[in-house]
C-alpha positions as CSV (number, residue, x, y, z in Angstrom):
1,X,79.8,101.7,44.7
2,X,77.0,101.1,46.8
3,X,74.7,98.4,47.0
4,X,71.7,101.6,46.7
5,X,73.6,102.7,43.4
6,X,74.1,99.2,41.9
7,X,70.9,98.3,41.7
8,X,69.7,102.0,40.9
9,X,72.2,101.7,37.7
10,X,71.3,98.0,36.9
11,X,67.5,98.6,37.2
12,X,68.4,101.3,34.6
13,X,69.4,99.2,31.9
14,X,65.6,98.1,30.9
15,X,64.6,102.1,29.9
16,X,68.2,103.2,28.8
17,X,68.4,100.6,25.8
18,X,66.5,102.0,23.1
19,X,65.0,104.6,24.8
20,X,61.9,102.8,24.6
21,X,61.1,101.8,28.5
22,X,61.2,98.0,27.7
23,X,62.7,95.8,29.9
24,X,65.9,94.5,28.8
25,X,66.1,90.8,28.3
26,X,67.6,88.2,30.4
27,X,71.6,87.9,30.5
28,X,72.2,84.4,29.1
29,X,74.9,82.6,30.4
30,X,76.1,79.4,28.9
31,X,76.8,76.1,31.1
32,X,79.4,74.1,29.7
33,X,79.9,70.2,30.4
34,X,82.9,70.7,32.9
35,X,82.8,71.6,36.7
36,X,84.8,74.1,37.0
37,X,83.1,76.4,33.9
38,X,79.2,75.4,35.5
39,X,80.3,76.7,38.9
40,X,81.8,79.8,37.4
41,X,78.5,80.1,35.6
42,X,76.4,80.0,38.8
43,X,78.7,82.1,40.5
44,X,77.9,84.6,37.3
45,X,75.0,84.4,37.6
46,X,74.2,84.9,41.6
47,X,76.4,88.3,41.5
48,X,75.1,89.6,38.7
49,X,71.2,89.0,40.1
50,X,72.4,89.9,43.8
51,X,74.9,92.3,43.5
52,X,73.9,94.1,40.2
53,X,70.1,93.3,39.9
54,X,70.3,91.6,36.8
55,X,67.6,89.3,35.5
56,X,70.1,86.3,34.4
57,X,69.3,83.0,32.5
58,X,71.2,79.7,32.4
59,X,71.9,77.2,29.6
60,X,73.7,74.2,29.1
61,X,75.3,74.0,26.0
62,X,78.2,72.6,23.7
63,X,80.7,75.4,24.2
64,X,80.9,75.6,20.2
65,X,76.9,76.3,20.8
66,X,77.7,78.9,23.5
67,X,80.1,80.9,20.9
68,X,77.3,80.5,18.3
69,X,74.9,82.1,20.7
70,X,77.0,84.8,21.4
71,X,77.9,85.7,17.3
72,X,74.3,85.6,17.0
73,X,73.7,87.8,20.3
74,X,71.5,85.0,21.9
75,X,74.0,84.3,24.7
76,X,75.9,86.7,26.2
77,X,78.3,84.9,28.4
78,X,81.0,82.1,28.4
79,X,82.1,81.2,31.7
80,X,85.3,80.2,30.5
81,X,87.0,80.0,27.3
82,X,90.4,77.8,26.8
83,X,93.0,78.9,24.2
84,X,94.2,77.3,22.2
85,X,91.5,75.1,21.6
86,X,89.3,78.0,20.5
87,X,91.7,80.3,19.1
88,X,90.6,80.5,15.8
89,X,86.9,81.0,16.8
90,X,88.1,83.7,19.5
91,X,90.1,85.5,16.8
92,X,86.8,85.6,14.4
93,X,84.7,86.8,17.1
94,X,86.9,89.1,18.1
95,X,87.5,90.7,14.5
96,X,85.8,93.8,13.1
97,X,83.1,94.1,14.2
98,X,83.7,92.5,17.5
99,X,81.2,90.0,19.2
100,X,83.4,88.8,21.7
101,X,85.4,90.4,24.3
102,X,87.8,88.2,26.4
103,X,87.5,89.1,30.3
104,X,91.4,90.7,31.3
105,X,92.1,88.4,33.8
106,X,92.9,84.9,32.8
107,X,94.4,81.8,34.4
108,X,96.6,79.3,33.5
109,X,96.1,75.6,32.4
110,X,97.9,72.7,30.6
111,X,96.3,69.7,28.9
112,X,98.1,66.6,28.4
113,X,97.7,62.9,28.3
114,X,98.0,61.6,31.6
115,X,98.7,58.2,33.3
116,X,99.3,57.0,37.1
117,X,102.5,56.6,38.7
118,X,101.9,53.0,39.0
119,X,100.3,52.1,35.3
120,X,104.0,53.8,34.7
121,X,105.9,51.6,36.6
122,X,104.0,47.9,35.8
123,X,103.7,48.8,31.6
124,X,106.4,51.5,30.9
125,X,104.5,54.0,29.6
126,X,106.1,57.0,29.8
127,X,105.8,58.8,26.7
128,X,103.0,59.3,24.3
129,X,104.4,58.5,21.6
130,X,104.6,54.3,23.5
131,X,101.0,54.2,23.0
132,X,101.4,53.1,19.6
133,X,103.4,50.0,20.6
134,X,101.2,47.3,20.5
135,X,102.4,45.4,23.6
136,X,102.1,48.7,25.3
137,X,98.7,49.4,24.5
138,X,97.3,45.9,25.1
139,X,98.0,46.5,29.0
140,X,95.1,48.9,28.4
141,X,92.7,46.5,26.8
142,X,89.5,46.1,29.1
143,X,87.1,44.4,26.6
144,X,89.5,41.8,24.9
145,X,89.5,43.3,21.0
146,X,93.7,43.7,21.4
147,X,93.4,47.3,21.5
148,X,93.3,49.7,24.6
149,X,90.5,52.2,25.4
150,X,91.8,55.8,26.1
151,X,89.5,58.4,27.3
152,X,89.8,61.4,25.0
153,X,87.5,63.7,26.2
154,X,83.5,64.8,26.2
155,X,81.9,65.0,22.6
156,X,81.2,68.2,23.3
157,X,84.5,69.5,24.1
158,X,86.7,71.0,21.5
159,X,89.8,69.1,23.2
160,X,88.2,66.6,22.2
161,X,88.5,66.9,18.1
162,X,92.3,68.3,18.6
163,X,92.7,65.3,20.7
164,X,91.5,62.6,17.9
165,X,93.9,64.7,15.9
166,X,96.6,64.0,17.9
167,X,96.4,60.6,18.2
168,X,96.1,59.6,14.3
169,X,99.3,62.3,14.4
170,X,101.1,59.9,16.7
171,X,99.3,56.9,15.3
172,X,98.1,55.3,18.6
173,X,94.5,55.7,16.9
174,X,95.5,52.1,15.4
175,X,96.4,50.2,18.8
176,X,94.2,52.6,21.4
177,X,90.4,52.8,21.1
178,X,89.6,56.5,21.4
179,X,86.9,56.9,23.8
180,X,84.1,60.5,24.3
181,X,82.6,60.4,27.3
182,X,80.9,63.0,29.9
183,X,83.9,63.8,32.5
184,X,82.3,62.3,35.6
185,X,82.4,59.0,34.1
186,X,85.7,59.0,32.7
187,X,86.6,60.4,36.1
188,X,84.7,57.7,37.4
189,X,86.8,55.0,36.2
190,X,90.4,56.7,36.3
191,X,89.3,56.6,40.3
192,X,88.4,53.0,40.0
193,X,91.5,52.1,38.2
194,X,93.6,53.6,40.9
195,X,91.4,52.4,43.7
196,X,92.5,48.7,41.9
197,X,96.0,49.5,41.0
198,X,94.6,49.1,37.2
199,X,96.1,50.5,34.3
200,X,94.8,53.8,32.8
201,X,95.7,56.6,30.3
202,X,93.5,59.4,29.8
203,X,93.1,63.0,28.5
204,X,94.0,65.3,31.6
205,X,93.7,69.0,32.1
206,X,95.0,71.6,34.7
207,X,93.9,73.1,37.4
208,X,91.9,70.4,38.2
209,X,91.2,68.1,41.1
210,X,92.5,64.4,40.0
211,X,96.1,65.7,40.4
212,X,95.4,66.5,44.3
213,X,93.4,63.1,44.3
214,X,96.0,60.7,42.8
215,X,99.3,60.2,42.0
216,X,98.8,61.3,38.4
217,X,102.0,62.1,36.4
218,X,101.8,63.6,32.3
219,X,103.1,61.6,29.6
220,X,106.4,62.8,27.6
221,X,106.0,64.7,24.1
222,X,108.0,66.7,22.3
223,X,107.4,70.5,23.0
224,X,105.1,72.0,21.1
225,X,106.0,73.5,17.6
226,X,103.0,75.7,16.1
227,X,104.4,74.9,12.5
228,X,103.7,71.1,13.4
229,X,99.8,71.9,14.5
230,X,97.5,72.1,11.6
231,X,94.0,72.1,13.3
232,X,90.9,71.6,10.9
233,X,87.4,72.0,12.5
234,X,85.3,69.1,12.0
235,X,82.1,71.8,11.2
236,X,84.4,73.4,8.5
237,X,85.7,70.6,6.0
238,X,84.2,66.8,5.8
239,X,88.5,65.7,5.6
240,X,89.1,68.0,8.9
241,X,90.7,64.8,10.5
242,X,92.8,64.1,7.0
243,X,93.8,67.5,6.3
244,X,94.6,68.1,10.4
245,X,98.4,67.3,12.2
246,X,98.9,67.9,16.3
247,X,102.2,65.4,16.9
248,X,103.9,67.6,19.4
249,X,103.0,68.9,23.1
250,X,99.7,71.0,23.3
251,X,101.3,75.1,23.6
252,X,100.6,76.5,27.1
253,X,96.9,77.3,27.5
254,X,95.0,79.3,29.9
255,X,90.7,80.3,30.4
256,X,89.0,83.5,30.4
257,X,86.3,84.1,30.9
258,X,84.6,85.4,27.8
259,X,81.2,87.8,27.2
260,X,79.7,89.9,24.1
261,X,81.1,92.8,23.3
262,X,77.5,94.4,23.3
263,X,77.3,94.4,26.9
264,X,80.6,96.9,27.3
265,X,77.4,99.7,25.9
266,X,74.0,97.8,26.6
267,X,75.1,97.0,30.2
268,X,78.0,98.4,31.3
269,X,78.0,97.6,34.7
270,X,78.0,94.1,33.9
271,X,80.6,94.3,31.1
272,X,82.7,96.0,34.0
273,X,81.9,93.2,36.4
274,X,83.2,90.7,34.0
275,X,86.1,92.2,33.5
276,X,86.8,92.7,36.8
277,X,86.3,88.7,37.4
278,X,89.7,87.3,38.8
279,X,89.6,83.5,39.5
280,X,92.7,81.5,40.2
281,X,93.7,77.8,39.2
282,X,93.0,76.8,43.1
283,X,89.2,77.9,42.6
284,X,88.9,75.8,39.8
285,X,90.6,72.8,41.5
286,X,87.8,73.5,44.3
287,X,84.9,73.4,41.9
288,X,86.0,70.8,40.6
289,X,86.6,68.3,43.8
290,X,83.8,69.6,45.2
291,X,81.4,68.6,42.0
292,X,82.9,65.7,40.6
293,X,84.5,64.0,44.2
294,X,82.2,65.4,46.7
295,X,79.3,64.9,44.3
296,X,77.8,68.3,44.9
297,X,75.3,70.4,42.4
298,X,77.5,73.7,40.9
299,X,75.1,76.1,42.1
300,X,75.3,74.2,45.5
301,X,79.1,74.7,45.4
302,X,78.7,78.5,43.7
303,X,76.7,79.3,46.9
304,X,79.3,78.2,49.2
305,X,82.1,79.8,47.5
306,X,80.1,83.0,47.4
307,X,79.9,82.7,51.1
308,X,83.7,82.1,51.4
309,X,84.2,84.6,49.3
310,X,82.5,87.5,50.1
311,X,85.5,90.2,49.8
312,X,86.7,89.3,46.8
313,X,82.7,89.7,44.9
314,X,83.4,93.2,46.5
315,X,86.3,94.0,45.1
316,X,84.7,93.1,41.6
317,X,81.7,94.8,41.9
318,X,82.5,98.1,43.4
């Protein structure tokens, strides 16, 4: 298609609504609190303002607030949904009537706890399941109350929840101290504590940057088993950590990105777009450096991979 026709289509979309000649609204896009998903968002929401001529909006949210949005038709895009985690709200959205369409091409990821090579060697960590030894978990003890500190994730995350799940499944939630942080400060310090040669143990994720950066290795677990993962949202049931069990491997995960299923007949073009969307586990790793090491803003970094990136934007808007 060419550039004369996209924006002939896109600038359509304001009259061919309702009918009425009113200009459509914005395209909100939600900005979760991870690199790789605010780059994505940026990069979003350049195209579809370049490329397609549509008038975009951008809002950092909870990603449980970004769903929401979208159920309610008040955001229209996720940059990038992870399953398992939000399985069960994916599968309602997705129900009759659908409010949310998953984009076709996904990518792989993993989430684990994670230590360095090192912390492995000096404590013998090597399996989750040591944390809850309580000579173990001293090693990790950085404010002298006998138990370690283990970041768990963002408060905003839903890792985060299945991860305080996990470890009152295992049981290291009575010898580690389970710590929510924003990811540039936990990052912060796992890059301090290898700088030092310092123990750490932390919530880890794939594709991401920290395995390029250090010698990062994943703790043993048994392999998952779905009839050993009872997940209770905290927002549905006051006992959601009581009436919840995780004690096995997370099941293999991947992102997409996700969008409301009303754009597939308000906005084609963009639903098509969207769909078309094929990121791979090294872009992410890319945002992700770039954000949290190099310490750049995402739409700094969207701009830049736009500009690397030129032929594949093609592809997806043609």
């Amino acid at each position: 298609m060419t550039r004369f026709l996209q924006l002939l289509r896109a600038s359509c979309f304001g009259v061919c609504l309702s009918g009425t000649g009113v200009a459509a609204e914005p395209v909100v896009i939600g900005v979760p609190a991870w690199p790789s998903a605010q780059v994505t968002a940026h990069i979003l929401s350049a195209t579809l303002q370049d490329e397609l001529g549509v008038e975009t909006e951008l809002r950092e949210q909870g990603t449980m607030t970004i769903l929401g949005g979208i159920g309610s038709g008040k955001v229209h895009i996720h940059p990038e949904i992870w399953l398992p985690n939000l399985e069960a709200s994916v599968d309602r959205l997705s129900a009759e009537p659908a409010k949310l369409v998953l984009g076709q091409h996904g990518v792989a990821a993993s989430q684990n706890v994670c230590t360095t090579h090192q912390t492995r060697q000096e404590t013998g960590l090597t399996s989750v399941s040591d944390l809850t030894n309580p000579d173990i978990a001293a090693r990790f003890d950085t404010d002298g109350d006998g138990k370690g500190e283990i970041w768990i994730g963002a408060p905003t995350w839903s890792s985060t929840e299945i991860e305080r799940i996990r470890a009152r499944s295992y049981g290291y939630d009575q010898t580690m101290t389970l710590l929510e942080m924003p990811e540039q400060v936990a990052m912060a310090a796992v890059d301090a504590a290898a700088a030092l040669g310092k123990p750490i143990v932390f919530y880890c994720y794939g594709p991401h940057h920290v395995f390029d950066l250090h010698d990062v290795v994943m703790l043993d677990e048994p392999a998952h088993d779905s009839d050993r993962w009872t997940i209770v949202k905290r927002a549905d049931d006051p006992d959601w950590l009581t009436k919840s069990r995780a004690d096995t491997a997370w099941d293999e995960g991947r992102f997409h990105i996700g969008f409301a299923a009303s754009l597939g007949q308000d906005m084609p073009a963009v639903a098509t777009f969207l769909n078309a969307v094929k990121l791979t586990a090294s872009d992410a790793t890319t945002m992700s450096y770039a954000v949290e090491v190099e310490g750049k803003p995402a739409d700094q970094v969207a701009q830049e991979w736009i500009a690397a990136n030129k032929s594949r934007l093609e592809e997806w808007t043609k």
